[in-house]
N, C-alpha and C positions, 0 to 999 in steps of 0.2 A: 642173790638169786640162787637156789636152792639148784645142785647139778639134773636131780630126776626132772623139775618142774621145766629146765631150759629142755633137756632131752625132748618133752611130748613138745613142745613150743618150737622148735628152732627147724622142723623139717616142714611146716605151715607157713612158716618166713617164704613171703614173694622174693624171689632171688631179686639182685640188686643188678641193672645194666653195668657192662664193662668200662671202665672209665677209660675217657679218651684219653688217643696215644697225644692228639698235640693240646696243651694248655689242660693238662690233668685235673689242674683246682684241689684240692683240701683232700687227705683220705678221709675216706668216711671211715663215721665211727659205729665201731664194732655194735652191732645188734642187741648183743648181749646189757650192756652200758646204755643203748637206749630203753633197752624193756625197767632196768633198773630206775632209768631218773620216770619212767611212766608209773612204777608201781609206789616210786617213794612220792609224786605228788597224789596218788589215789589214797595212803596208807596216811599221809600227813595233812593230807587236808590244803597244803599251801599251792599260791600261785606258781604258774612255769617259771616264771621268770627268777622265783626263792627256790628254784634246785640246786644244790652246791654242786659245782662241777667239779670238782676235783674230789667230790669223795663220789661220786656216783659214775662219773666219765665222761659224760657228756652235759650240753648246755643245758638245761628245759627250753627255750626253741627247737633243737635235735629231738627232744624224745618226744617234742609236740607236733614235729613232721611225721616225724615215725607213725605216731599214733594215729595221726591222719589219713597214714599209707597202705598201714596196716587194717585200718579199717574199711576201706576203700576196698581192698582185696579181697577183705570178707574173712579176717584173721581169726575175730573173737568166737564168730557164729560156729568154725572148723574146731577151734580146740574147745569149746562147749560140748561138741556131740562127741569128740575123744575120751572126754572126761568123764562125760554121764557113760561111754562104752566100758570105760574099765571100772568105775564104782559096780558096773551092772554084772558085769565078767565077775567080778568079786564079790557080788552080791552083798554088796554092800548100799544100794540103791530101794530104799521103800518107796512106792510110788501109792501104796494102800490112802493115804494123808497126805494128799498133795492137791494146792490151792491157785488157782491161779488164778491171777489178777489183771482186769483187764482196763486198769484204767487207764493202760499205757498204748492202747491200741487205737489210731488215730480211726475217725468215721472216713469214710467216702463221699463225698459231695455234702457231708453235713444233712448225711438223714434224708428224710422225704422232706418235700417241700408244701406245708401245707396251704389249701386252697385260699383265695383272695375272699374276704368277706363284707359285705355291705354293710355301710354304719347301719345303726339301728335307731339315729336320732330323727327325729321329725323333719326339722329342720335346721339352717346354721346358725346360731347364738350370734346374736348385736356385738359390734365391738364395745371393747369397755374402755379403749386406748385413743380412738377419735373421733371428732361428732362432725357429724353433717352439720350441721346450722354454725353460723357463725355470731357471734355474743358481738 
């Protein structure tokens, strides 16, 4: 994890509640080491579960809470408009050719609901499956 990319990231981090004085449980692990095994399963394609913990820090269950936690707080959407603020600052931001796609935008009740319509047969067709008379 690159030092500039944690610096815009690490001040968006939801602070963590204090751990209790009686029955502490596990220290949590460093933030940092979680952002790590989230980016190496997005950059590698593999399941949480194929995250090596000893070269990234933590489990993949750990960076898959995190990820949970973090999104929940609204982490990704805060360093998006940080991002887009300093390419813009630097002018490095074209928005002249910019496309955007809305296939990812759920409907609302599934549209309108169009009106009930009357068959338009005469009448209902004979069954073909059982006969009145008996042979």
């Amino acid at each position: 994890m690159p030092d500039d990319l944690w610096e815009r990231i690490a001040p968006l981090l939801p602070v963590r509640p204090a751990r209790r004085r009686r029955y502490p449980g596990r220290l949590p692990v460093d933030d940092r080491a979680a952002l790590r095994g989230i980016v190496y399963v997005l950059c590698k394609s593999v399941s949480w579960r194929d995250v090596p913990a000893e070269q990234v820090g933590c489990s993949g269950v750990t960076a898959w809470r995190r990820l949970r936690d973090w999104t929940e707080a609204g982490v990704w959407p805060q360093l998006h408009e940080v991002l887009l603020a300093e390419l813009r600052q630097e002018g490095l931001l074209e928005m002249d050719d910019a496309a955007i796609d809305g296939s990812r935008v759920r409907t609302l009740k599934a549209g309108l609901t169009p009106d009930l319509r009357r068959s338009t047969v005469p009448a209902r067709a004979a069954s073909t499956t059982s006969s009145s008379t008996v042979v």
